[in-house]
FIPASE-190282 format. One record per residue (C-alpha): residue in three letters; residue number from 1; x, z, y. Coordinates in pm, whole numbers, plus 50000, padded with zeros to 5 digits. Layout:
BEGIN
PT;ALA;NUM;X;Z;Y
...
***
This chain:
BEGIN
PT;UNK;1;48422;48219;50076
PT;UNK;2;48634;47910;50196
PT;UNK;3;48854;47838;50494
PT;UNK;4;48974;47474;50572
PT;UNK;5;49301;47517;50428
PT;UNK;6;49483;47329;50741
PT;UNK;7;49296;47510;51026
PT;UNK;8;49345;47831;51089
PT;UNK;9;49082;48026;51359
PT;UNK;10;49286;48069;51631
PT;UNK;11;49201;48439;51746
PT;UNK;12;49400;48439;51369
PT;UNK;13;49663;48308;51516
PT;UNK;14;49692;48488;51775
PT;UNK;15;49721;48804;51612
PT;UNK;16;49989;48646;51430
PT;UNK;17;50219;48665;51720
PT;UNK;18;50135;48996;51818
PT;UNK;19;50225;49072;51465
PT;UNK;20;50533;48885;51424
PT;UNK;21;50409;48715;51152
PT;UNK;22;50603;48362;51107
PT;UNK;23;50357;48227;50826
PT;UNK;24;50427;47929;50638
PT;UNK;25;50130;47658;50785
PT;UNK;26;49911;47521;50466
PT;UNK;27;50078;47796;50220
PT;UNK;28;49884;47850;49924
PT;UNK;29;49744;48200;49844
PT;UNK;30;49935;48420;49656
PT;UNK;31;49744;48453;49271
PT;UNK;32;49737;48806;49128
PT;UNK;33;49812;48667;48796
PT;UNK;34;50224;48671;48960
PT;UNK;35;50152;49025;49075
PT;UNK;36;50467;49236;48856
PT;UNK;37;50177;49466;48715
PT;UNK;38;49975;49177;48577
PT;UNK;39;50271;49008;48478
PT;UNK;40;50367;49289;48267
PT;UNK;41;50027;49241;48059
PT;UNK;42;50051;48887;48009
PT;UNK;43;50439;48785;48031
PT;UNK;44;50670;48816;47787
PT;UNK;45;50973;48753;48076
PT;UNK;46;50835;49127;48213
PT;UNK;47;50658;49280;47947
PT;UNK;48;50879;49498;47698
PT;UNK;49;50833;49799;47464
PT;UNK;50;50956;50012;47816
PT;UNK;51;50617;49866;48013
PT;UNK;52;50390;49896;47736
PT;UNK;53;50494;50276;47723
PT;UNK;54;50471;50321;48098
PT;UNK;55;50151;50254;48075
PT;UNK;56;50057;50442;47822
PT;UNK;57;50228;50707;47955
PT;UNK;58;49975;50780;48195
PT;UNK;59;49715;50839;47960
PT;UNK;60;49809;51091;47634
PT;UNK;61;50139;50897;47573
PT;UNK;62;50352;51095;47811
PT;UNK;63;50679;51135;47770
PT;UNK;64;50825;51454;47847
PT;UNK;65;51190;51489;47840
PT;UNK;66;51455;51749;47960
PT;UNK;67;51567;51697;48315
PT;UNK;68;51447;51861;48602
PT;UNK;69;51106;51679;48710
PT;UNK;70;51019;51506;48342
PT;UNK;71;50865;51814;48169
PT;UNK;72;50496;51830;48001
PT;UNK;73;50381;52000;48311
PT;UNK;74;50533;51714;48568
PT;UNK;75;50380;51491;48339
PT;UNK;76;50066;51673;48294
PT;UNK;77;50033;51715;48708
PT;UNK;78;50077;51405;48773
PT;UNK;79;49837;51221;48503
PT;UNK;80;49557;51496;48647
PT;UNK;81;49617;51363;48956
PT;UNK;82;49512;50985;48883
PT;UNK;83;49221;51095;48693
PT;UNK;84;48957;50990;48899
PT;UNK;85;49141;50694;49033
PT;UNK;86;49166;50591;48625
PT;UNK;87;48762;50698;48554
PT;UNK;88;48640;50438;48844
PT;UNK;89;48884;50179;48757
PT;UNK;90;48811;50177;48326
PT;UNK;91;48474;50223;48408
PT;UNK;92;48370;49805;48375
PT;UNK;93;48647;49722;48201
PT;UNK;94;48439;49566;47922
PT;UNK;95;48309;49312;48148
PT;UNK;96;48666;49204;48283
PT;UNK;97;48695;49416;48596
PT;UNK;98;48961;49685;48677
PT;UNK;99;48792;49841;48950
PT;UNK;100;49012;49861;49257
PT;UNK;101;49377;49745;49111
PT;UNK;102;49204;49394;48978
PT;UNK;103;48887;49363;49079
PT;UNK;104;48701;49482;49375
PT;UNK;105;48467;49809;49340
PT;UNK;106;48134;49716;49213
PT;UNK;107;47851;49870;49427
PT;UNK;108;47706;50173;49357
PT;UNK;109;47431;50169;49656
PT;UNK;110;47228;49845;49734
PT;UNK;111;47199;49727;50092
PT;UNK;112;46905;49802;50271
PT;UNK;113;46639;49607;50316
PT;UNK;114;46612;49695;50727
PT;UNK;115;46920;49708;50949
PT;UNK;116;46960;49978;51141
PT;UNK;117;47002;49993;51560
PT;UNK;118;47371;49960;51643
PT;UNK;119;47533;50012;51969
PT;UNK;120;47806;49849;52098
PT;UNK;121;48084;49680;51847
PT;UNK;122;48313;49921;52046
PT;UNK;123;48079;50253;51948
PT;UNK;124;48020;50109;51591
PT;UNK;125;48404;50110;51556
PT;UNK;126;48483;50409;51707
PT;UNK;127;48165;50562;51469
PT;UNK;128;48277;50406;51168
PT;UNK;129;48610;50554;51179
PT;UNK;130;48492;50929;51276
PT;UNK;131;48260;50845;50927
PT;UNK;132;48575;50770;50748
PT;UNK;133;48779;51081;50832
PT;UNK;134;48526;51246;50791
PT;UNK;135;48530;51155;50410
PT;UNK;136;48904;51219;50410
PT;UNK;137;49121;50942;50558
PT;UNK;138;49374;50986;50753
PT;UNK;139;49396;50665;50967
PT;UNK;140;49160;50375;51022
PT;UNK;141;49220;50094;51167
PT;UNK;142;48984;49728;51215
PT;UNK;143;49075;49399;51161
PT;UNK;144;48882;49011;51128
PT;UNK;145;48872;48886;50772
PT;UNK;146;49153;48659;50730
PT;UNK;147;49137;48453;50341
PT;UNK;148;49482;48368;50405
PT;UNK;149;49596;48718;50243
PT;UNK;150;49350;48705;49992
PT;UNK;151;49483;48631;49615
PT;UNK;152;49381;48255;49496
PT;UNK;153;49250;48392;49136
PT;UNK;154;49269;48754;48977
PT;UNK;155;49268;48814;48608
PT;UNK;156;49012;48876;48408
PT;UNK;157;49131;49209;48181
PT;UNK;158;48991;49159;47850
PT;UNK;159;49207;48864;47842
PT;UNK;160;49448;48841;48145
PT;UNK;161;49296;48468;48220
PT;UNK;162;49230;48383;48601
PT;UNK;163;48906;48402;48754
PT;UNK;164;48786;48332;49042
PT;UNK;165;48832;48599;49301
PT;UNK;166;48494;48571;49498
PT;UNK;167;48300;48792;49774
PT;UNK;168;47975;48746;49908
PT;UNK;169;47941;48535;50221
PT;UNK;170;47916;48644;50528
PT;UNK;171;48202;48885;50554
PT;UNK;172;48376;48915;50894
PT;UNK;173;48552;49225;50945
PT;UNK;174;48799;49453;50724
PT;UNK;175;48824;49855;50806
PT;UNK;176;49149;49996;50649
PT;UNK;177;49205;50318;50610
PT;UNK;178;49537;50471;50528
PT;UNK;179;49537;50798;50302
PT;UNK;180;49874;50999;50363
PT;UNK;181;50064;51141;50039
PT;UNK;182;50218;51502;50026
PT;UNK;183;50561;51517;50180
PT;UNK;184;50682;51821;49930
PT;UNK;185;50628;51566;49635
PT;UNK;186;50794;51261;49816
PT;UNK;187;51102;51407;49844
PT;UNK;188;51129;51498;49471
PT;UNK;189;51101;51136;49375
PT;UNK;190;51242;51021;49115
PT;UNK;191;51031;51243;48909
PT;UNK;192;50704;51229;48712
PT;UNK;193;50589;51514;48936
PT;UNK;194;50659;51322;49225
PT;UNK;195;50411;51029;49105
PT;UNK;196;50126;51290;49146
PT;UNK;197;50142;51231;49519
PT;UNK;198;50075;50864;49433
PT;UNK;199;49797;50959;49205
PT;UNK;200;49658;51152;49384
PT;UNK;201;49569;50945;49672
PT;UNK;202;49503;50694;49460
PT;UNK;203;49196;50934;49360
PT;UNK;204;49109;51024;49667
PT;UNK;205;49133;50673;49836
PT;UNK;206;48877;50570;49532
PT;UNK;207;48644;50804;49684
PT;UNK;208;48649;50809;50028
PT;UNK;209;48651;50414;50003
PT;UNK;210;48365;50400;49760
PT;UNK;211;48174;50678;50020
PT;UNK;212;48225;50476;50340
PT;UNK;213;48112;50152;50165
PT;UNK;214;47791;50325;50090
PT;UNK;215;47727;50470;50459
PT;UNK;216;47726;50075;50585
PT;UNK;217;47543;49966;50246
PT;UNK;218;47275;50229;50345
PT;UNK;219;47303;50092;50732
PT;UNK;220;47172;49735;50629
PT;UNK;221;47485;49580;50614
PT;UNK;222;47680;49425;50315
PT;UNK;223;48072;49598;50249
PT;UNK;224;48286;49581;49941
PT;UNK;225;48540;49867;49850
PT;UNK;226;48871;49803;49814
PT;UNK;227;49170;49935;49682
PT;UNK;228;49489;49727;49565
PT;UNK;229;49276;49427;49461
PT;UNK;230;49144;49112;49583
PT;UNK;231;49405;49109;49896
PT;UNK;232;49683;49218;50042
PT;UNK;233;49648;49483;50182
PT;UNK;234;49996;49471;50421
PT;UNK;235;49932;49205;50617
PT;UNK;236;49585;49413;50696
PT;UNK;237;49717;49720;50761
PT;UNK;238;49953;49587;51043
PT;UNK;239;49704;49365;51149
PT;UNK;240;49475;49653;51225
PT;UNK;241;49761;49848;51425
PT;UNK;242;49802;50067;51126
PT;UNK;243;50174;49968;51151
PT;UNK;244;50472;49779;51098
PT;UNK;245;50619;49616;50807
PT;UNK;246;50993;49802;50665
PT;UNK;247;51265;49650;50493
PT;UNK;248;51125;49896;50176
PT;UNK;249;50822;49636;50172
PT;UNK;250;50580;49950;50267
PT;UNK;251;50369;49956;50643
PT;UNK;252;50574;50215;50819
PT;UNK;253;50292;50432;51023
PT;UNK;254;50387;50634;51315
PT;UNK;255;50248;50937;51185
PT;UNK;256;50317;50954;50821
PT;UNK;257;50615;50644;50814
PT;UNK;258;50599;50467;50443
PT;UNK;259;50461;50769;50265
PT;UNK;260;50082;50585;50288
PT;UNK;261;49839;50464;50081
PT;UNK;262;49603;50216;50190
PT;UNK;263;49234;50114;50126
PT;UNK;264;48999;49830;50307
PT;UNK;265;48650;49768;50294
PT;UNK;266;48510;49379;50357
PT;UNK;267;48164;49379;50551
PT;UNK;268;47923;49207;50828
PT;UNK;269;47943;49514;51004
PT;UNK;270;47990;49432;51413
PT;UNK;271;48282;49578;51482
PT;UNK;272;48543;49551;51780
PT;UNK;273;48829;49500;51622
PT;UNK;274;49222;49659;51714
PT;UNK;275;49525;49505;51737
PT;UNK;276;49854;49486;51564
PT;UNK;277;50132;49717;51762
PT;UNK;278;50496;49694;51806
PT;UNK;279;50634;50085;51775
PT;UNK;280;50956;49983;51724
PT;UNK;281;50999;50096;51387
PT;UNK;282;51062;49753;51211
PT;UNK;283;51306;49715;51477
PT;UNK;284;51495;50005;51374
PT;UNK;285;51489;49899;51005
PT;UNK;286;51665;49573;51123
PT;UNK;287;51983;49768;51133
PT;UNK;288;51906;50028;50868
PT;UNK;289;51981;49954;50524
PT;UNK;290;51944;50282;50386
PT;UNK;291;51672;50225;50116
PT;UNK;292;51841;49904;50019
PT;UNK;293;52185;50097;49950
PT;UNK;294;51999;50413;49775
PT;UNK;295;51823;50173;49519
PT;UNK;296;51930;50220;49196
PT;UNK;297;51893;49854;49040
PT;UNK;298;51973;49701;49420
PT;UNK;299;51609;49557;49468
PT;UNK;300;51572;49546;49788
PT;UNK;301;51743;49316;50066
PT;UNK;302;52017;49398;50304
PT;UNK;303;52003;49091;50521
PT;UNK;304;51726;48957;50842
PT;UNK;305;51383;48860;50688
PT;UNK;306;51362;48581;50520
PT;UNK;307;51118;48351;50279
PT;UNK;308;51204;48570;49980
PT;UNK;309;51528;48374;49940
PT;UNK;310;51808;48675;49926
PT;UNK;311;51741;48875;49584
PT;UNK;312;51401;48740;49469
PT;UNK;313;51585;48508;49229
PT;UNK;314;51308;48286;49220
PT;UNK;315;51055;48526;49072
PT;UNK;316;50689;48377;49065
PT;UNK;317;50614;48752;49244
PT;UNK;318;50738;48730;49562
PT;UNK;319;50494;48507;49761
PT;UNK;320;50683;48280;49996
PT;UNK;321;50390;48236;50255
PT;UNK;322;50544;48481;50511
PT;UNK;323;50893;48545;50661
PT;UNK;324;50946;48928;50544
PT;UNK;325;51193;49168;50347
PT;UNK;326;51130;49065;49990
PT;UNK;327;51228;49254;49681
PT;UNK;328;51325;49200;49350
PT;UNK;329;51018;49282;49171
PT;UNK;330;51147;49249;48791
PT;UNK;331;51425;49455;48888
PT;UNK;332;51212;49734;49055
PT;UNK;333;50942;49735;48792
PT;UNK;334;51189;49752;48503
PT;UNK;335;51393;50067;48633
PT;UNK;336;51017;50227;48659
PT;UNK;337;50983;50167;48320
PT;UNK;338;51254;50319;48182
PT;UNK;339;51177;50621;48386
PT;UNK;340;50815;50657;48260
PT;UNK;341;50702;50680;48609
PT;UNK;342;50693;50559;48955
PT;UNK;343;51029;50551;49145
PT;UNK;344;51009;50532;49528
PT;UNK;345;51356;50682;49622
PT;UNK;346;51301;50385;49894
PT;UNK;347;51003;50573;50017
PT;UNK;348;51170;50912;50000
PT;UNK;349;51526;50815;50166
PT;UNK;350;51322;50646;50459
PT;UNK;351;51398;50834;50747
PT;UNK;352;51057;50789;50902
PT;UNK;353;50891;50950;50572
PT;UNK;354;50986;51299;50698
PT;UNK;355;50727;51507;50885
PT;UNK;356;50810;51541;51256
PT;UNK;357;50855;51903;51300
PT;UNK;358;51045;52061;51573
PT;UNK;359;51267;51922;51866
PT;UNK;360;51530;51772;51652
PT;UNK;361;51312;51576;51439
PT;UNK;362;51140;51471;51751
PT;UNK;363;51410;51353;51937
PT;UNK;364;51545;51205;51603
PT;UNK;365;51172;50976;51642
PT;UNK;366;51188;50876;51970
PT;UNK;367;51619;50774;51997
PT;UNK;368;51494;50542;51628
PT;UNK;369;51205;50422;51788
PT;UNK;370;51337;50247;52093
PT;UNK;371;51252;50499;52395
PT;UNK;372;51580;50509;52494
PT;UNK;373;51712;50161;52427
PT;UNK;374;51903;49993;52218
PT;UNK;375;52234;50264;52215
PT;UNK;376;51907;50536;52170
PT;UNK;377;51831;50334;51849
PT;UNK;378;52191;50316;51769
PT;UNK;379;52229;50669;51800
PT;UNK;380;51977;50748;51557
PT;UNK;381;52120;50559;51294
PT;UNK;382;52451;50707;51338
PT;UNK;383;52251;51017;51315
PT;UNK;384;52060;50943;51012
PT;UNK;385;52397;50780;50811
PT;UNK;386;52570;51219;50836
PT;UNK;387;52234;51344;50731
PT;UNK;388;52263;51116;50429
PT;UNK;389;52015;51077;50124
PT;UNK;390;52006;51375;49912
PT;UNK;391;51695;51479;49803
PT;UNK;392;51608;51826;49989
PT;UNK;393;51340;51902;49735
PT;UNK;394;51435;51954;49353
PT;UNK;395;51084;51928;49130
PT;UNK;396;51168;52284;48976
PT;UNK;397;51210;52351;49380
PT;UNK;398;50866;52260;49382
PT;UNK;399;50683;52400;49105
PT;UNK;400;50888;52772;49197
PT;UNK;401;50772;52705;49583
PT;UNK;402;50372;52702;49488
PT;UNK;403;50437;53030;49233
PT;UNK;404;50389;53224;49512
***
């Protein structure tokens, strides 16, 4: 599938500017071979004895230590927890593809040969996304196809070479569905028993995705599963109203804030599409720098958006298409490695990843969000600074909480 690389549709562009999205006009597309996760396969600037054995830590390499949140069990929870995640994604690895992290999911249903009677594009949408929760997401949101966030090449595994990163023709609308991780085991990151929660919606995104692409396969109608591969799926998610983009490079959703995991499916499917929504959460994050100071190896920025000029350094994995927060991606990546596991203390410190429960935290929302105006807004992070950072969760916390 090809776009004219200097015109851009403009109902594209329009949703652009309801986005905020300053994007570079005639930027190339970002290649997956610079993503920090391939890079740590394939170049010897990322890749160390520390990556190699985060990796394999996931599989029967773990590496259980003393300190609260490291033990065989946190280790052992939170490998269970990617298990079906890992099973779909090894599954064609012999032909190249990493199912949903480097390749999209490979159909499991063929289309069929009739198309079914549709209503409207406004009852299809509103259908399709009752089908989805149904199957277990938690939001859903609709957006047009848009190549420019789609990478330029992937690699091909066996032996982390580019290929071409293809779909079928035809394709003209993206669903993208947002799967919300367990707030208990957010706020005991940095832990291995804190990566389950990323596991495991990692596992269940792999199904519901794979389920929903099936219901429009079986409708007539082409769609392709998705899960971190063969685009960006930020730009989507905000596109689709989903949410808005934070300085800890995660969409910050009004119900769950960063602590989100997101899916997409490409099809033909007529669809009315959303829009992208300003809930003044970015806005808050302007003058928050919370998860920037909390960062252990300083990855993240502290200043305005920007072309990934402030502490990118350079780095081949920050693509410079779009004015956003950019992070340090070597940096990041290489304090995950030495812990064995995921890190996300920028997820976990973000004041819009706690659950909104009672009047306090509800107030707390609607001061950050802009309801009262800027000195509202100000409030809240005056408010948020005295509550500070601490993690409210220890993982033994945890584990002695779901003894009972």
């Amino acid at each position: 599938m090809t776009t004219p690389a200097d015109r851009t549709p403009a109902h594209l562009l329009e949703t652009d500017r309801r986005a905020g999205f300053e994007v570079v006009a005639g930027a190339g597309r970002f290649s997956q071979m610079n993503d920090i996760f391939t890079r740590a396969f394939r170049d010897e600037r990322v890749r160390t004895k520390d990556t190699d054995a985060f990796f394999a830590s996931y599989r029967m390499e773990a590496a259980p230590r003393r300190g609260d949140g490291f033990t065989q069990k946190d280790f052992a929870l939170r490998n269970a927890a990617w298990l079906i995640s890992d099973i779909v994604s090894e599954r064609s690895a012999a032909e190249g593809l990493r199912e949903g992290f480097q390749a999209p999911i490979q159909a499991d249903t063929p289309v069929a040969p009739e198309r079914a009677e549709l209503g409207s594009p406004e009852a299809e949408a509103a259908e399709i996304k009752a089908v989805a929760k149904l199957f277990g997401a938690d939001l859903v949101g609709i957006t047009h196809l848009d190549l420019r966030w789609h990478y330029a090449e992937r690699p091909d595994v066996r032996t982390m070479e580019p290929v071409a990163n293809d779909l079928p023709e035809g394709l003209t609308h993206v669903i993208v569905m947002g799967h919300a991780m367990d707030a208990g085991l957010v706020e005991t990151y940095p832990s291995a028993l804190a990566g389950a929660a990323t596991g495991r919606e990692y596992s269940h995104e792999a199904a519901i995705v794979m389920q929903v692409a099936a219901y429009i396969r079986n409708l007539g109608y082409q769609a392709v599963a998705s899960m971190n591969d063969t685009a960006l799926v930020i730009p989507y998610a905000i596109k689709a109203g989903l949410g808005e983009y934070g300085r800890n490079q995660m969409v910050l959703t009004p119900e769950f804030g960063p602590r989100v995991r997101f899916s997409k499916i490409f099809t033909d499917l007529p669809l009315a599409v959303d829009t992208p929504r300003k809930l003044g959460m970015a806005a808050y994050c302007e003058g928050c720098e919370i998860c920037a100071r909390a960062c252990p190896v300083r990855a993240l920025p502290f200043g305005a958006p920007d072309f990934g000029e402030e502490v990118t350094k350079g780095s081949p994995s920050t693509w410079r298409g779009v004015r956003k927060w950019s992070s340090d991606a070597e940096a990041c990546f290489g304090y995950w490695a030495k812990l064995k596991t995921d890190c996300a203390i920028c997820m976990r410190v973000c004041p819009f990843a706690r659950p909104v429960r009672g009047l306090s935290a509800r107030l707390w929302r609607g001061l950050a969000m802009g309801r009262f105006g800027p000195s509202g807004r100000r409030l809240a992070r005056i408010w948020e600074r005295r509550r500070g950072v601490a993690r409210r969760a220890k993982p033994a916390e945890w584990w002695a909480g779901h003894r009972r």
